[in-house]
N, C-alpha and C positions, 0 to 999 in steps of 0.2 A: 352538709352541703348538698344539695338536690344536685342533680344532675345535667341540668339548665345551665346552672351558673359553674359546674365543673368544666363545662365543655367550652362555656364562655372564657374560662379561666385561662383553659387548653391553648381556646386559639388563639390568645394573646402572647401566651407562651410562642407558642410556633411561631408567632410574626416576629418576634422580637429576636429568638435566635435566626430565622432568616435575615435580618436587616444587619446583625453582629456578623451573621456568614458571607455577605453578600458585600460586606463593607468592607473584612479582610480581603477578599477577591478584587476589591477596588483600589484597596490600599496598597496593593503587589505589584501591579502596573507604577502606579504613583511614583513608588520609590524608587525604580527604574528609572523611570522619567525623567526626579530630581536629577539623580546623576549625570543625566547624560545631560541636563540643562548647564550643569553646573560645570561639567567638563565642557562644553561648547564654547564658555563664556568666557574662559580663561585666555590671558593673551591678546591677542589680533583676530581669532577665532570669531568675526562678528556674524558672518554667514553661517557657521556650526550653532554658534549660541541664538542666531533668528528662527533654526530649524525646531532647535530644542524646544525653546519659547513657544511656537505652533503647538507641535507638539503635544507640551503640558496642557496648554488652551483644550485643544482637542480631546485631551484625556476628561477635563473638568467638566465639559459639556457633554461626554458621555456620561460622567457620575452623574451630574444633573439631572439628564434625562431620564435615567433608571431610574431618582429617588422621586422623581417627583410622578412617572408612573407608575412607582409601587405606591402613593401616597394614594392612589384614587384605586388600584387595587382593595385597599383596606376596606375602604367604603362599599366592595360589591358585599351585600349581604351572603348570598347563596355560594358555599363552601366553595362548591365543586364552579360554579364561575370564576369566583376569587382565584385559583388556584390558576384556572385557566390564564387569569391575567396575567397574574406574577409570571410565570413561564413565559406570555407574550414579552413579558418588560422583557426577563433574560436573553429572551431568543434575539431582543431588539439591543440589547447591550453589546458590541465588540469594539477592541481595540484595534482590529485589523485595519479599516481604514487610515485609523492614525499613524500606525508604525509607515504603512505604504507612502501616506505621505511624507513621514519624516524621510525613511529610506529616498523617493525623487529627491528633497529637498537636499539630502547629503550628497545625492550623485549631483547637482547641478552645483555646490561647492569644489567639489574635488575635480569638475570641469574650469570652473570662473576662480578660484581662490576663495580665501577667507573674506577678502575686504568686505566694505560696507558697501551695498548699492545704494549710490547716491548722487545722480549726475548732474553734470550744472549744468545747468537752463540758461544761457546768456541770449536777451532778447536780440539782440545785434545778429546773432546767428539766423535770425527766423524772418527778416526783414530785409529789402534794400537800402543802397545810400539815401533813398528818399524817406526810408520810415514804412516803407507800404509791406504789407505780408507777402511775401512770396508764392509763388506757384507752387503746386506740386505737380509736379512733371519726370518724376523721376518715370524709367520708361518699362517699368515691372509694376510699378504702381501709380498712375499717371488720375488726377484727381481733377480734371474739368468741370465744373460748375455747369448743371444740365445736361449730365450725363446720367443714364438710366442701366441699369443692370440688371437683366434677370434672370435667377438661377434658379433650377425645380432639381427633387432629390427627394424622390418617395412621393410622400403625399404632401410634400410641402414647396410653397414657390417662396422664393426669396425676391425683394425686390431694393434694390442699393440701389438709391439717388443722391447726388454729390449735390447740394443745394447752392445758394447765393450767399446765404448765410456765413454769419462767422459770430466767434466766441472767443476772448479773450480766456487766457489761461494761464498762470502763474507771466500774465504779463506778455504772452506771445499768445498773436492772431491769431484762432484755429479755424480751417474747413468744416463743416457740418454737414457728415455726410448722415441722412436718414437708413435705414435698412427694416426692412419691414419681413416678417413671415407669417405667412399664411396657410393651415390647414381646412381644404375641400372650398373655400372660401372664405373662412373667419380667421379674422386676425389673433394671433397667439403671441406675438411679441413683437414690441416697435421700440429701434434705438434709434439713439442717434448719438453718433461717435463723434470726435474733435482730434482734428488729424495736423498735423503744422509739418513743412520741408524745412531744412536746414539748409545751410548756403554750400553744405558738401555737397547733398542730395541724397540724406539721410532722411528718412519720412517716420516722422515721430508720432505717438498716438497718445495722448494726451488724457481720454478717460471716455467715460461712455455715461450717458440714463437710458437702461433698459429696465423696458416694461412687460410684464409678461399680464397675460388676459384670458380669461376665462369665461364664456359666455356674456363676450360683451365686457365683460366687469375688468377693471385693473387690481389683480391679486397679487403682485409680486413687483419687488424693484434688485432683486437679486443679481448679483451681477455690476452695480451702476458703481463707478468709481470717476474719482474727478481729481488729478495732480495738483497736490498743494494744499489735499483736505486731508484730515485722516491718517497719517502718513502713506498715500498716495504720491508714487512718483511716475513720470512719463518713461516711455519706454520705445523701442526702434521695432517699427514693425517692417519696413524693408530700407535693408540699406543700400547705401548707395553707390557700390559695384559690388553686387554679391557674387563671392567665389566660396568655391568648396574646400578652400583653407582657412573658411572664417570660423572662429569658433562662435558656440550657442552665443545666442543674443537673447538678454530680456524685452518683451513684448508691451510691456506694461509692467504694473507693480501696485499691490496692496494686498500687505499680509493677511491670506484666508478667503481672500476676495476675487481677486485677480493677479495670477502669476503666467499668463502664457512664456513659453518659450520659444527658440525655434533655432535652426540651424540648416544652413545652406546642405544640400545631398547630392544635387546634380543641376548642371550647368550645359546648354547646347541641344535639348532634347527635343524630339519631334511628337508631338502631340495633337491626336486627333479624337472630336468631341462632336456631338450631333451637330450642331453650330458650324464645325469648320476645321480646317489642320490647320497648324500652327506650328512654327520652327523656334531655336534658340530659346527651349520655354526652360525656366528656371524652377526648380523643384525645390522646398521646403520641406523640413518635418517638424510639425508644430507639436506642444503637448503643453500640460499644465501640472506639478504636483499635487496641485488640490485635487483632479481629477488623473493619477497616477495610469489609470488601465485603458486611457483614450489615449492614441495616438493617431494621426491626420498629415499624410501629404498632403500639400498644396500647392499646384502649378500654375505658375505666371509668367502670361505672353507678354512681347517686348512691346510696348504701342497700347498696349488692351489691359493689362494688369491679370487677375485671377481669372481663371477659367475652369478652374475643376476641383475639388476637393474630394478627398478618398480617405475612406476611415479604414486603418490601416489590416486591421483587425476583422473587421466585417467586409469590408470589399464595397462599402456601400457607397455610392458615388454624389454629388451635388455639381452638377452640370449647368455652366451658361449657355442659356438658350437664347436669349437675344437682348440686343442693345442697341438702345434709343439715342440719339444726341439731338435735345434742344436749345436750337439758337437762344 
């Protein structure tokens, strides 16, 4: 055998116990995983066993991603590139975002219970005696049609317009409020959210189409969830006397997609902002287990809604700067 086809021999060799070595390392998470799937699901455990289920998902779409960029690995001819690849896949391979999420996911169980989330939507709720959608007027989050909002925070302006529009959703009338952000002056992502009150004065949020953009271009719809697709369900983004005996409330809902959370932290506070002071501003702390290591106060005046956002971690602020109201 020349030495050509030794070597060729070789590195087939070597790829092969790497894919056998790299497979056990995958397979050891896995079977952890199982377990804890399989104890979640036992019972009334429905919130344990949706954590788990994540989870797994998460686990497979790391294997994934490793096997399918060691597969184009193979293909770099030049040893010492190849090698550099693999290493990139590994270094690109961890579990640790998964366990993080499942960990938020368990702690928002052991706050809420086991049950299932699954709230009824009764359209009577969302309407008056005449059938017409209600207002939203709750006075933390107050939803007037030609209302303008705009908030800057680094190098980005935000701009929330509460439109004319509406959208039905699983049957109840929504708000359509746009929200636009902007870096240096190009548009990087434009929603528009679907909001409905309830006749307590609970302000529900129904789901979003967000669109992210890149030179102009639409590259992304990440984020978009719509109640009653997908398992998609609606969620309370303020309720309607928020006190700081209330426990977390879900935001929304769609496994992997959209999990905000939030919970009341402080009630009666005075706050002041380039814009202006402000009294009785109600404080939030919002988070999401998909995204575990962000956590976000969020302050809202009584009359005016949101006025500030603070990431809690960085200190980094997104401030209302001024608001429009057209007749």
């Amino acid at each position: 055998m020349n030495r050509e086809l030794f070597n060729l021999g070789r590195s087939r060799r070597e790829i092969m116990i790497r894919f056998v070595f790299m497979g056990v390392l995958l397979i050891i998470p896995f079977i952890f995983n199982v377990s804890a799937y399989a104890e979640g699901s036992n019972g009334q455990n429905f919130c344990s066993a949706t954590a788990a289920a994540a989870k797994k998902s998460c686990y497979e779409e790391m294997k994934a991603d490793y096997y399918l960029a060691s597969g184009k690995c193979i293909n770099v001819a030049d040893e010492e590139a190849r090698e550099e690849c693999f290493e990139l896949a590994r270094d690109d391979r961890s579990f640790e975002d998964c366990n993080d999420q499942y960990a938020a996911r368990k702690d928002i169980c052991d706050e809420l219970g086991e049950g299932r989330y699954d709230p009824v939507i009764d359209v009577a709720n969302f309407v008056d005696l005449s059938g017409n959608q209600l207002p939203i007027d709750n006075p933390f989050l107050p939803m007037t049609p030609g209302t303008i909002m705009i908030f800057e925070g680094g190098d980005e302006v935000i701009t929330v317009t509460v439109t004319d529009d509406t959208v039905e959703i699983l049957g109840v009338p929504c708000i359509v409020v746009r929200d636009t952000v902007t870096e240096a002056g190009t548009l990087v992502e434009d929603t528009y959210d679907w909001f409905a009150q309830d006749v307590d004065g609970n302000v529900w949020y129904f789901g979003e189409l967000s669109m992210g953009y890149e030179d102009g271009e639409l590259v992304s719809l990440e984020g978009s969830w719509k109640a009653g697709e997908d398992g998609a369900k609606p969620g309370i983004v303020m309720l309607a006397n928020p006190d700081i005996e209330d426990e977390m409330y879900r935001q929304e809902f769609q496994l992997g997609e959209a999990e905000d959370m939030a919970v009341v932290v402080a009630t009666g506070q005075d706050e002041t902002i380039g814009y202006g002071e402000y009294t009785d501003v109600l404080v939030t702390e919002e988070w999401s287990p998909i995204d575990p290591g962000v956590l976000e106060n969020k302050y809202y005046a009584p009359g005016v809604g949101l006025i500030l956002e603070v990431d809690v971690e960085t200190g980094d602020r997104v401030e209302l700067i001024e608001t429009v109201i057209i007749p």
